[in-house]
PDB file of N, CA, C and O in Angstrom:
ATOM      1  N   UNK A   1      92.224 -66.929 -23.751  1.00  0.00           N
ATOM      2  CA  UNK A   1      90.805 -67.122 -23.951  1.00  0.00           C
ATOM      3  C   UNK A   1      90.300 -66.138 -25.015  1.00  0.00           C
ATOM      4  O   UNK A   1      90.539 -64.940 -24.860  1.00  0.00           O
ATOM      5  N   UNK A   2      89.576 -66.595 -26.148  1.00  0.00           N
ATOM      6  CA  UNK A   2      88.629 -65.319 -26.584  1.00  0.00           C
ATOM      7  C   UNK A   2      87.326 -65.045 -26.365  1.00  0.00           C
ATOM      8  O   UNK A   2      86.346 -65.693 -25.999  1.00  0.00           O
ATOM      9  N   UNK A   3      87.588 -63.741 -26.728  1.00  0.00           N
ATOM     10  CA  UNK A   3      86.264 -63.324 -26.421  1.00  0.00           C
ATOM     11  C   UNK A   3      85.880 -63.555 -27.705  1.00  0.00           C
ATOM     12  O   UNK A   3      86.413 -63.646 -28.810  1.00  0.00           O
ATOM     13  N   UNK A   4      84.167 -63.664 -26.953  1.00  0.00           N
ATOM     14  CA  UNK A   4      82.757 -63.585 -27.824  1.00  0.00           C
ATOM     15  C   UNK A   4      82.951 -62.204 -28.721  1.00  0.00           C
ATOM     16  O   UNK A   4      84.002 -61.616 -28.468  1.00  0.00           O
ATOM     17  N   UNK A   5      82.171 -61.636 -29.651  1.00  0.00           N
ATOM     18  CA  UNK A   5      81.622 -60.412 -30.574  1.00  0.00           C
ATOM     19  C   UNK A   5      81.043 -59.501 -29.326  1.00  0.00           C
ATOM     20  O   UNK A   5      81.269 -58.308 -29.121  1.00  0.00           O
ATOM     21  N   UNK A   6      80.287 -60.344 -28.606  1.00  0.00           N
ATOM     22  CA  UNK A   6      79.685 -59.434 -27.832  1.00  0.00           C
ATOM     23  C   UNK A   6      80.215 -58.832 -26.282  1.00  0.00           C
ATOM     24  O   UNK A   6      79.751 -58.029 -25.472  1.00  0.00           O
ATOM     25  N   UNK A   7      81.305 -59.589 -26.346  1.00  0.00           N
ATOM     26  CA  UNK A   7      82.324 -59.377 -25.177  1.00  0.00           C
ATOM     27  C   UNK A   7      83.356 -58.318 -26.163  1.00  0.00           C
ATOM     28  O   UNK A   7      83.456 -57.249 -25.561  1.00  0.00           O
ATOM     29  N   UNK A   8      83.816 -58.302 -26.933  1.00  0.00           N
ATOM     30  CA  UNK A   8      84.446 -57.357 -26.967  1.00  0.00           C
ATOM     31  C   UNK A   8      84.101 -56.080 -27.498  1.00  0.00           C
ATOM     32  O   UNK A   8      84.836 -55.093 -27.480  1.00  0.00           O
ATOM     33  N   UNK A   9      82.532 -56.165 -28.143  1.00  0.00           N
ATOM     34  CA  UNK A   9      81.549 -55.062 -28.381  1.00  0.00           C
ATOM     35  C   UNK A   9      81.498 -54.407 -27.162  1.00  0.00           C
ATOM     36  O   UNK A   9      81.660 -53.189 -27.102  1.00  0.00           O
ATOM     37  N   UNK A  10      81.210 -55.354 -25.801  1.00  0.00           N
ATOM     38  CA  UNK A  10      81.193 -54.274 -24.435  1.00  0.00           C
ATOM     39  C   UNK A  10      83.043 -53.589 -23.759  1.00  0.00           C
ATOM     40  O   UNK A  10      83.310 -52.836 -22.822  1.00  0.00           O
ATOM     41  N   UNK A  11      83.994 -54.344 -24.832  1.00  0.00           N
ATOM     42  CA  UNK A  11      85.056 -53.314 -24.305  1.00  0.00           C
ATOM     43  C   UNK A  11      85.418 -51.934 -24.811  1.00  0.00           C
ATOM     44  O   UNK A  11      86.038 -50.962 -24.379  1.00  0.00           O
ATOM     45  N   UNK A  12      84.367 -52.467 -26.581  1.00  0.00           N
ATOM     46  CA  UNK A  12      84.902 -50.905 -27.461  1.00  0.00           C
ATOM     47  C   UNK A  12      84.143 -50.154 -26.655  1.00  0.00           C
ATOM     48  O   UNK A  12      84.673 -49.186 -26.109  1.00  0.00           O
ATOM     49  N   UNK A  13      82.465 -50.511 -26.371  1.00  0.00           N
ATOM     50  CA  UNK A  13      81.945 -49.009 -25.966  1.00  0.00           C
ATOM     51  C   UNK A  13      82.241 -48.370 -24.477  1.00  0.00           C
ATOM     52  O   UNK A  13      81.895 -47.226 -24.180  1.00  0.00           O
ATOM     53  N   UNK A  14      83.132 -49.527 -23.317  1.00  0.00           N
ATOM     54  CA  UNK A  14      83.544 -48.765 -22.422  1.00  0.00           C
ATOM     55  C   UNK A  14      84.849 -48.326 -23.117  1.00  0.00           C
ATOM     56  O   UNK A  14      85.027 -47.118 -22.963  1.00  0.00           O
ATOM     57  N   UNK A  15      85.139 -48.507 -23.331  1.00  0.00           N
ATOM     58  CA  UNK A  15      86.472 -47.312 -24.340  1.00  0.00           C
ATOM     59  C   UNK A  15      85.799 -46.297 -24.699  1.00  0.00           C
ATOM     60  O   UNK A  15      86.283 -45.229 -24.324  1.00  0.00           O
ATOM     61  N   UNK A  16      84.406 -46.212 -25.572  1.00  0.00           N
ATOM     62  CA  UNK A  16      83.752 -44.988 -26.225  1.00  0.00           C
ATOM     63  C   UNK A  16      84.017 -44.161 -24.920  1.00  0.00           C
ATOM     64  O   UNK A  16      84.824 -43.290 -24.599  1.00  0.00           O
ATOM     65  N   UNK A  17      82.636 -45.039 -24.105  1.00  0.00           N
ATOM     66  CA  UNK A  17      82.050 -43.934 -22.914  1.00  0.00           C
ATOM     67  C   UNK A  17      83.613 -43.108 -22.427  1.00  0.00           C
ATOM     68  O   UNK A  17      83.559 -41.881 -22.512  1.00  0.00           O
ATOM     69  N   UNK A  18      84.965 -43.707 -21.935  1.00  0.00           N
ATOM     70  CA  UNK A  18      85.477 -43.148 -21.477  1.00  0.00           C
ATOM     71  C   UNK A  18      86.340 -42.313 -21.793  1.00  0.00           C
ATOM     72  O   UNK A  18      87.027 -41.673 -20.997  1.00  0.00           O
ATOM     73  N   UNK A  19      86.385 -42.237 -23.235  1.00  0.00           N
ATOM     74  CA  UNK A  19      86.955 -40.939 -24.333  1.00  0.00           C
ATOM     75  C   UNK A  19      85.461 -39.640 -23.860  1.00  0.00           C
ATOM     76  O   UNK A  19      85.587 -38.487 -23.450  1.00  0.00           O
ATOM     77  N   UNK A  20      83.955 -40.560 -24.179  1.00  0.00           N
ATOM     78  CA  UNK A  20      83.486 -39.130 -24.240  1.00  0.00           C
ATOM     79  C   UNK A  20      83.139 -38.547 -22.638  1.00  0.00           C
ATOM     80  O   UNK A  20      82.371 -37.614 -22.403  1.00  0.00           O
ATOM     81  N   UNK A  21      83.739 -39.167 -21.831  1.00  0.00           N
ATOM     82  CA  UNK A  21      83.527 -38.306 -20.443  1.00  0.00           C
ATOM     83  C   UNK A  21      85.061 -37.543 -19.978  1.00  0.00           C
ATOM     84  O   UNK A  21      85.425 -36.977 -18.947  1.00  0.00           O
ATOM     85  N   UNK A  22      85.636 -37.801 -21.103  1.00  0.00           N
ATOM     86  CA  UNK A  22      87.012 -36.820 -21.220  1.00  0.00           C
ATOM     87  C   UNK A  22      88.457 -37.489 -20.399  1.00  0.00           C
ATOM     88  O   UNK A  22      89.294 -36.959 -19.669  1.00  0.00           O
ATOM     89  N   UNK A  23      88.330 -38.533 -20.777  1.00  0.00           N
ATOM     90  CA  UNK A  23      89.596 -39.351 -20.134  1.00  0.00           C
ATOM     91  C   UNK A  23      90.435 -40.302 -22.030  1.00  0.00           C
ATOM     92  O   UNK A  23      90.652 -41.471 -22.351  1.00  0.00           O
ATOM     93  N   UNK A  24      90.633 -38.838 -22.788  1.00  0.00           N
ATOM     94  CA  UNK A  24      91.070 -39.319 -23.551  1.00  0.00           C
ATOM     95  C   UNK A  24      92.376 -39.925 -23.309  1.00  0.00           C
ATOM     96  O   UNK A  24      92.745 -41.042 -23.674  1.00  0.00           O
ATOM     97  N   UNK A  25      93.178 -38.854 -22.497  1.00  0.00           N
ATOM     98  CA  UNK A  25      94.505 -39.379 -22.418  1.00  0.00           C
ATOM     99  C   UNK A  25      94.751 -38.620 -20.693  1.00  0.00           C
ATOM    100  O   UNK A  25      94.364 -37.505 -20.344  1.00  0.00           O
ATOM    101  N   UNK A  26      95.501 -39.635 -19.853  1.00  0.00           N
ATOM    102  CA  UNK A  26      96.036 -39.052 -18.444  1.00  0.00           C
ATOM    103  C   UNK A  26      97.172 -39.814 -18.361  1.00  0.00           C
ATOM    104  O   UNK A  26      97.570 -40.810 -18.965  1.00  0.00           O
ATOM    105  N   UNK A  27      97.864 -38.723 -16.959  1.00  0.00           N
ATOM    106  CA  UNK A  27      99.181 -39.265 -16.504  1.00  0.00           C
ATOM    107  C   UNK A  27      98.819 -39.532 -15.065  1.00  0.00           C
ATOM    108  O   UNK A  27      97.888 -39.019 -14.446  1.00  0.00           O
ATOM    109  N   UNK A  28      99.870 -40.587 -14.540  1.00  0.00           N
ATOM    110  CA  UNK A  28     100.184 -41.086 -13.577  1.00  0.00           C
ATOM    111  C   UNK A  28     101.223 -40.803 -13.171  1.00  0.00           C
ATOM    112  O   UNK A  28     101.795 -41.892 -13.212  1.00  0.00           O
ATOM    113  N   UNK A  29     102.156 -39.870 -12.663  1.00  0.00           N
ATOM    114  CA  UNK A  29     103.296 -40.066 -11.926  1.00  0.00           C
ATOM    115  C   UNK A  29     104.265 -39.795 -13.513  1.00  0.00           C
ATOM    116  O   UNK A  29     104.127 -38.822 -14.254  1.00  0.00           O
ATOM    117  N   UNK A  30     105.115 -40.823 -13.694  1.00  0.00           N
ATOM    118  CA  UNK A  30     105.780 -40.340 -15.060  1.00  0.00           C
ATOM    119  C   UNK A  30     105.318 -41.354 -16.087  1.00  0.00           C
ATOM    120  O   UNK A  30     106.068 -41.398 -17.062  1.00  0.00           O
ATOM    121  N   UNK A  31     104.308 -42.162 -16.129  1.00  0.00           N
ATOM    122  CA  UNK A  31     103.683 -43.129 -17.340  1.00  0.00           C
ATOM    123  C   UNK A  31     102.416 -42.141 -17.656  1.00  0.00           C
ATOM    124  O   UNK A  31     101.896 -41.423 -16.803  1.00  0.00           O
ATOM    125  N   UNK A  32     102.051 -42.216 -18.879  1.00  0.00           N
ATOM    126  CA  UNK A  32     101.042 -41.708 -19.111  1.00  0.00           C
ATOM    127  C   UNK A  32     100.091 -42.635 -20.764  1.00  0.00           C
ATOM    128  O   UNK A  32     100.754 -43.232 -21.612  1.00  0.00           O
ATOM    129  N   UNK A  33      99.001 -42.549 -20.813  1.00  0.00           N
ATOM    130  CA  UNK A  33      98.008 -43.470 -21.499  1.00  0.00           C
ATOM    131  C   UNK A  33      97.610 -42.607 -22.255  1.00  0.00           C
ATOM    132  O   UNK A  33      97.699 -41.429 -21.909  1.00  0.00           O
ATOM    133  N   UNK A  34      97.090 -42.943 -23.430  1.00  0.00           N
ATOM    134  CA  UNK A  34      96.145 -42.018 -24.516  1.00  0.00           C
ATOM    135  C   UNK A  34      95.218 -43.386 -24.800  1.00  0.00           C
ATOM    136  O   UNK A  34      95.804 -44.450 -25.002  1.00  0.00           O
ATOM    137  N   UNK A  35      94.110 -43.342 -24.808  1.00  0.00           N
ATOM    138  CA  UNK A  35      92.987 -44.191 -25.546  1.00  0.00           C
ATOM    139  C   UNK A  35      93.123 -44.134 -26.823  1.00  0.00           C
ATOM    140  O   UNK A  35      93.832 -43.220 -27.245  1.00  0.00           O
ATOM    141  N   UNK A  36      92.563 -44.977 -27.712  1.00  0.00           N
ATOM    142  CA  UNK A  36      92.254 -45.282 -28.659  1.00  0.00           C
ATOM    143  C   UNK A  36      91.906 -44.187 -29.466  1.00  0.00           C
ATOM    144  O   UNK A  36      91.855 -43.132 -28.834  1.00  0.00           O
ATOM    145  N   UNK A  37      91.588 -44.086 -30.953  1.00  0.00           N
ATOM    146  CA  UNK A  37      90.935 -42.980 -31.812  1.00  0.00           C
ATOM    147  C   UNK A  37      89.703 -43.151 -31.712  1.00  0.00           C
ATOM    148  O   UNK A  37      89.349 -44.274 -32.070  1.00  0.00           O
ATOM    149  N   UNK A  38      88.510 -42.157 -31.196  1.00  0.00           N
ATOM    150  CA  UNK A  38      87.082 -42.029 -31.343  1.00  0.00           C
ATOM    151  C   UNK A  38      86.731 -42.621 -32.514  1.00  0.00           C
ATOM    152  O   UNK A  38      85.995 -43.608 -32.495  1.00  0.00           O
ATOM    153  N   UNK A  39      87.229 -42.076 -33.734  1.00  0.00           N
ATOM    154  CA  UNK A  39      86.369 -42.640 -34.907  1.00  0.00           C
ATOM    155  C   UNK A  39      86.665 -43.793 -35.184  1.00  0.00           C
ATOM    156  O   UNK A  39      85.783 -44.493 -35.682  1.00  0.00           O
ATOM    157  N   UNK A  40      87.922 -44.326 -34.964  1.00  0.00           N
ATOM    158  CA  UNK A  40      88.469 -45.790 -35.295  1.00  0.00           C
ATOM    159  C   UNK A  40      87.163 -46.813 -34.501  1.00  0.00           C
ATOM    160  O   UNK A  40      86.547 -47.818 -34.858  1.00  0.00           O
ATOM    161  N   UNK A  41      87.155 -46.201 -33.629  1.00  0.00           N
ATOM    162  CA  UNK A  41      86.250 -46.992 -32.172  1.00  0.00           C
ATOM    163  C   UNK A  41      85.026 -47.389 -32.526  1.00  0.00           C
ATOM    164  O   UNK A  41      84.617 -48.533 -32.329  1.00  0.00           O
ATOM    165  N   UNK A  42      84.106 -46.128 -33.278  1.00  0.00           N
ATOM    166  CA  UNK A  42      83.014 -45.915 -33.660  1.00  0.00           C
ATOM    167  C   UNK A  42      82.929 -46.665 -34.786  1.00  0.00           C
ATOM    168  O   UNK A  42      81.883 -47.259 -35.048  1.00  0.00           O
ATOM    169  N   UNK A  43      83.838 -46.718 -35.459  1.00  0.00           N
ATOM    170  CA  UNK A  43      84.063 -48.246 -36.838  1.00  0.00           C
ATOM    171  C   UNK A  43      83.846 -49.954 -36.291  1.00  0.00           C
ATOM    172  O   UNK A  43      83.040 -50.847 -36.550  1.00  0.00           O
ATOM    173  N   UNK A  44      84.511 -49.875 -35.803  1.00  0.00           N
ATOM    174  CA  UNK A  44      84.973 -51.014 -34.588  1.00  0.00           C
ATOM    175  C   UNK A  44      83.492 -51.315 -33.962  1.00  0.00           C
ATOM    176  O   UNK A  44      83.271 -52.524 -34.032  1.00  0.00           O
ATOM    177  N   UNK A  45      82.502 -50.653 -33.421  1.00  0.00           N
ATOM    178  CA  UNK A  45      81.699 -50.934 -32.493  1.00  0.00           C
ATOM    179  C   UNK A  45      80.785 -51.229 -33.576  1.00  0.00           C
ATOM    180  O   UNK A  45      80.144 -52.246 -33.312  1.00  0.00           O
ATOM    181  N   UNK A  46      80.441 -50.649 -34.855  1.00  0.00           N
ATOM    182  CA  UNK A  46      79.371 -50.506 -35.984  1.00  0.00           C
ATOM    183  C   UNK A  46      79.964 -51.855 -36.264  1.00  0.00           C
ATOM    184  O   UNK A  46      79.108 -52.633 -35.843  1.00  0.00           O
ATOM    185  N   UNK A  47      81.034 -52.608 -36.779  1.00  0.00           N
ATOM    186  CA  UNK A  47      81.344 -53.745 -37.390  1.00  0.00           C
ATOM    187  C   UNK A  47      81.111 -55.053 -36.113  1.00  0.00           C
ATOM    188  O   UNK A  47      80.984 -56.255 -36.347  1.00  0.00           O
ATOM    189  N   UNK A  48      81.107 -54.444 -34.877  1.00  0.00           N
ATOM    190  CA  UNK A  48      81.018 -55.436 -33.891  1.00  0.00           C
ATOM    191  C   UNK A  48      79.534 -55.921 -33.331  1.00  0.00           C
ATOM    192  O   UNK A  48      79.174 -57.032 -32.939  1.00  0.00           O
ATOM    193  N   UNK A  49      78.803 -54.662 -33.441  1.00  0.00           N
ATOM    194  CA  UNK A  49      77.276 -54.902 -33.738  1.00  0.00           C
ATOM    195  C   UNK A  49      76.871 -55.906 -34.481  1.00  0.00           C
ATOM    196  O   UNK A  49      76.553 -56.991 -33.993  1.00  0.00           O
ATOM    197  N   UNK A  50      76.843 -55.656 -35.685  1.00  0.00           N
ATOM    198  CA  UNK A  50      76.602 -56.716 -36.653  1.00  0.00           C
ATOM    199  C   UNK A  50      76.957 -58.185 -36.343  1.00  0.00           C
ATOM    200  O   UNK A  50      76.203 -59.153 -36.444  1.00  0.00           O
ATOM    201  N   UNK A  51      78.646 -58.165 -35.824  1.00  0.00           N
ATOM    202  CA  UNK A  51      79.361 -59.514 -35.687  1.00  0.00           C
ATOM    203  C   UNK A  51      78.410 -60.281 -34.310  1.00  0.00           C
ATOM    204  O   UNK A  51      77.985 -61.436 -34.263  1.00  0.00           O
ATOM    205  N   UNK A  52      78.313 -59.472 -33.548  1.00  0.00           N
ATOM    206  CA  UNK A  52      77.518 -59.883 -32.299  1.00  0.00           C
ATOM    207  C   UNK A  52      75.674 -60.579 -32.674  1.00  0.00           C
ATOM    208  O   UNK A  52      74.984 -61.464 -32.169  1.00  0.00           O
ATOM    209  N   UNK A  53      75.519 -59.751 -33.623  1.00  0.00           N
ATOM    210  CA  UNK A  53      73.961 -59.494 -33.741  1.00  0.00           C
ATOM    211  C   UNK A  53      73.810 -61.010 -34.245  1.00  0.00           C
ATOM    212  O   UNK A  53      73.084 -61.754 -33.585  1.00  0.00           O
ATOM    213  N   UNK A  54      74.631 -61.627 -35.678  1.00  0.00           N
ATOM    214  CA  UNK A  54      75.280 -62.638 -36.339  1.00  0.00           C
ATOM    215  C   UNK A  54      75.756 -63.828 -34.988  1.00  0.00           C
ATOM    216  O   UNK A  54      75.242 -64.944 -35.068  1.00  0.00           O
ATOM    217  N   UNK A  55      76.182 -63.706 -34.461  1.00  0.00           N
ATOM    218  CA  UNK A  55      76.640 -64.655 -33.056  1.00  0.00           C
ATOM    219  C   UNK A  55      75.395 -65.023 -32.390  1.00  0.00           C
ATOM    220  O   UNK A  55      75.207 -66.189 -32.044  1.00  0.00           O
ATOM    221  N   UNK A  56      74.443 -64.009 -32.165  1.00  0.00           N
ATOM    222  CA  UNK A  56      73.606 -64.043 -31.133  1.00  0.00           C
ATOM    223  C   UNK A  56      72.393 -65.169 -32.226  1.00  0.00           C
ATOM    224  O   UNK A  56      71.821 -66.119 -31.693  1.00  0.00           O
ATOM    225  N   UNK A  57      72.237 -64.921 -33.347  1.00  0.00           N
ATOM    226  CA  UNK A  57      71.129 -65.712 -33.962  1.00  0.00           C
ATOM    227  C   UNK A  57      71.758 -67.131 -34.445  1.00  0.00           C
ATOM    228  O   UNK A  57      71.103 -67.978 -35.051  1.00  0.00           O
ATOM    229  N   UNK A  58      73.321 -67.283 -34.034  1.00  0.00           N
ATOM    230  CA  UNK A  58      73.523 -68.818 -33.894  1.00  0.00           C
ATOM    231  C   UNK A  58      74.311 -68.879 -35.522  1.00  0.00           C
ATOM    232  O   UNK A  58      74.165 -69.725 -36.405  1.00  0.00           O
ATOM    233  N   UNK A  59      75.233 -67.557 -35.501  1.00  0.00           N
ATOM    234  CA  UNK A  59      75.918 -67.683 -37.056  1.00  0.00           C
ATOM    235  C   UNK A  59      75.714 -67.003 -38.530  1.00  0.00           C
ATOM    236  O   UNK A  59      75.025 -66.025 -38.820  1.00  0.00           O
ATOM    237  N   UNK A  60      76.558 -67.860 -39.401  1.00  0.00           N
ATOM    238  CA  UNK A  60      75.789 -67.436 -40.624  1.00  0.00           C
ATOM    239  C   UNK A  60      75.353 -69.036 -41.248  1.00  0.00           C
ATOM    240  O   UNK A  60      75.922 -70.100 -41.004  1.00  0.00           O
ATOM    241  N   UNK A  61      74.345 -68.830 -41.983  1.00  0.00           N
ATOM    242  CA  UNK A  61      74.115 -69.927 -42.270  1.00  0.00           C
ATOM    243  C   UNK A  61      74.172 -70.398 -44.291  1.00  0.00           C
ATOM    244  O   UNK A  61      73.639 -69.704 -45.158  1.00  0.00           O
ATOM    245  N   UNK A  62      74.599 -71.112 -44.433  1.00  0.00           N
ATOM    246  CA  UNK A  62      74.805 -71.696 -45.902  1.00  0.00           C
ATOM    247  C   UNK A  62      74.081 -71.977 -46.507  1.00  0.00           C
ATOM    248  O   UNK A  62      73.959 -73.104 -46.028  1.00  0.00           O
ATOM    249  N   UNK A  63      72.851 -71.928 -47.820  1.00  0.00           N
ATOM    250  CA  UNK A  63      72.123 -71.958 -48.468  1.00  0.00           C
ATOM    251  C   UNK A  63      72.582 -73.326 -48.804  1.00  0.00           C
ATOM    252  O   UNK A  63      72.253 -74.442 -48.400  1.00  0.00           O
ATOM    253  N   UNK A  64      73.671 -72.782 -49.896  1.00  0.00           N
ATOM    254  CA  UNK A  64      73.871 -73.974 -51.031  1.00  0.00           C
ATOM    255  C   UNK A  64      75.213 -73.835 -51.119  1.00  0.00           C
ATOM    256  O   UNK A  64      75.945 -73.014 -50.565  1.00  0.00           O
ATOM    257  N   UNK A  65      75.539 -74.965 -52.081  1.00  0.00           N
ATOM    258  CA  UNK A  65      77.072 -75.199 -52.406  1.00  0.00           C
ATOM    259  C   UNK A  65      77.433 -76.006 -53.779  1.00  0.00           C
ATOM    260  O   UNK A  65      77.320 -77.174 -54.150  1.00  0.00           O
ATOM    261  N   UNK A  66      77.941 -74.753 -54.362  1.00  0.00           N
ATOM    262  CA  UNK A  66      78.306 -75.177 -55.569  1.00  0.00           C
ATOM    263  C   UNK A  66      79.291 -76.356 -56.146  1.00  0.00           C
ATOM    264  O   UNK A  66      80.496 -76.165 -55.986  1.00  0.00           O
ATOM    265  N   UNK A  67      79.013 -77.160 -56.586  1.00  0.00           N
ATOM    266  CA  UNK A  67      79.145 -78.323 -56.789  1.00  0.00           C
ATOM    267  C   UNK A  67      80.829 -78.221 -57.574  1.00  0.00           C
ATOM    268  O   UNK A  67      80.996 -77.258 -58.322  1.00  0.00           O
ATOM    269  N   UNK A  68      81.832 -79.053 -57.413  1.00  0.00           N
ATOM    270  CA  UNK A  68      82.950 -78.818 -58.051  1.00  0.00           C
ATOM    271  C   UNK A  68      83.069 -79.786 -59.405  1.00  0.00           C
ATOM    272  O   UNK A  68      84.057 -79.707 -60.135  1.00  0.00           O
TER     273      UNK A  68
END
């Protein structure tokens, strides 16, 4: 299934929130996780804004078209 812009806009920023409440990286037993890069994220969420914002008003829309 994919997600919407705005479905995966709400996975970057629970990724943000949970880098900045300090769960960058933990272990379990002998597996252990590191999250994502903060700034990569913060790219990601700024480009997903837009993509969402664009989704939510129903697209982009086409003026004109140059004739071949």
């Amino acid at each position: 299934m994919v997600k919407t812009y705005a479905e995966q806009l709400e996975s970057v920023q629970s990724a943000i929130a949970a880098i900045e409440e300090g769960a960058q990286s933990y272990t379990i037993g002998n597996r252990s996780l590191n999250r994502g890069d903060l700034s990569t994220l913060y790219t990601r969420e700024k480009w997903l804004r837009r993509m969402a914002s664009r989704e939510a008003a129903g697209g982009i829309e086409i003026n004109y078209v140059v004739p071949e």
